[in-house]
C-alpha positions in Angstrom: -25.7 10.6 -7.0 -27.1 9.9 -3.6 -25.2 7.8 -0.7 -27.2 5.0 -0.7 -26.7 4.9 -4.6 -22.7 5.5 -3.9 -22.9 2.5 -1.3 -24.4 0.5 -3.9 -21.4 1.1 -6.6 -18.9 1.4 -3.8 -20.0 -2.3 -2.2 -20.2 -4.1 -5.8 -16.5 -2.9 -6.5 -15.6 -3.9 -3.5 -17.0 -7.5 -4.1 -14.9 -7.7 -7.3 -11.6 -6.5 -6.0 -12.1 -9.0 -3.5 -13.0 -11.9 -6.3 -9.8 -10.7 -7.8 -8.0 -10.7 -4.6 -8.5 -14.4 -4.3 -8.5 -15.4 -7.4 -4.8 -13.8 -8.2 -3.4 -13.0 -5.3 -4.0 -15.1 -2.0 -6.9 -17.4 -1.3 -7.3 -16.1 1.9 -8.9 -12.6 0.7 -12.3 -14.4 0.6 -12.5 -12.8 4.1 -12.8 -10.0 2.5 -15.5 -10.8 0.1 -17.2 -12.6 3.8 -16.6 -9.2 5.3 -18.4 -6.8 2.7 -21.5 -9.4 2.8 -21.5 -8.9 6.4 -21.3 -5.1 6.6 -24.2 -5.3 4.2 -26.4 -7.2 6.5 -25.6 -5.2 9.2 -26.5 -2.0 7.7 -29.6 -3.4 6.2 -30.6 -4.3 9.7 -29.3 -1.0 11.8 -28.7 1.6 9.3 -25.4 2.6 9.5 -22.3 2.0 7.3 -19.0 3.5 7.3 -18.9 3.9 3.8 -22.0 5.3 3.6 -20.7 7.7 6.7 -18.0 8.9 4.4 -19.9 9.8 1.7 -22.2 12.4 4.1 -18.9 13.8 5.4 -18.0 14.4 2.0 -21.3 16.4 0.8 -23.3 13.8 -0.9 -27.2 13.8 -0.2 -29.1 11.2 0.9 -32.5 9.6 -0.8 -34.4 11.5 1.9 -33.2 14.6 1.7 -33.0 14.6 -2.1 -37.2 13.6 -1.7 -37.2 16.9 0.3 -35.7 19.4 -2.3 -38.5 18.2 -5.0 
């Protein structure tokens, strides 16, 4: 499992528990769901993502550096 596979798992889940959010909870949580798509545009512009930050601290390899080892 790479990051940017990770980030790709991690933001889809995060899009559902936000659907469910607002659908069961509060109506309000659609921020939520308008914050994830932003952080997605964002990193697809700059490059960088907290969650995908998290996942290097914690030892996963990136696409690149997977490409490397083969």
């Amino acid at each position: 499992m790479t990051c940017e596979r990770a980030l790709y798992i991690f933001a889809g889940l995060m899009v559902l528990v936000s659907v469910a959010l607002t659908q069961w909870v509060h109506p309000q949580f659609y921020w939520f769901t308008v914050f994830i798509g932003v952080n997605l545009i964002q990193n697809a512009f700059t490059g960088f993502c907290p969650a995908t930050w998290v996942f290097k601290k914690l030892g996963m390899p990136t696409e690149a550096e997977c490409a490397l080892r083969r």
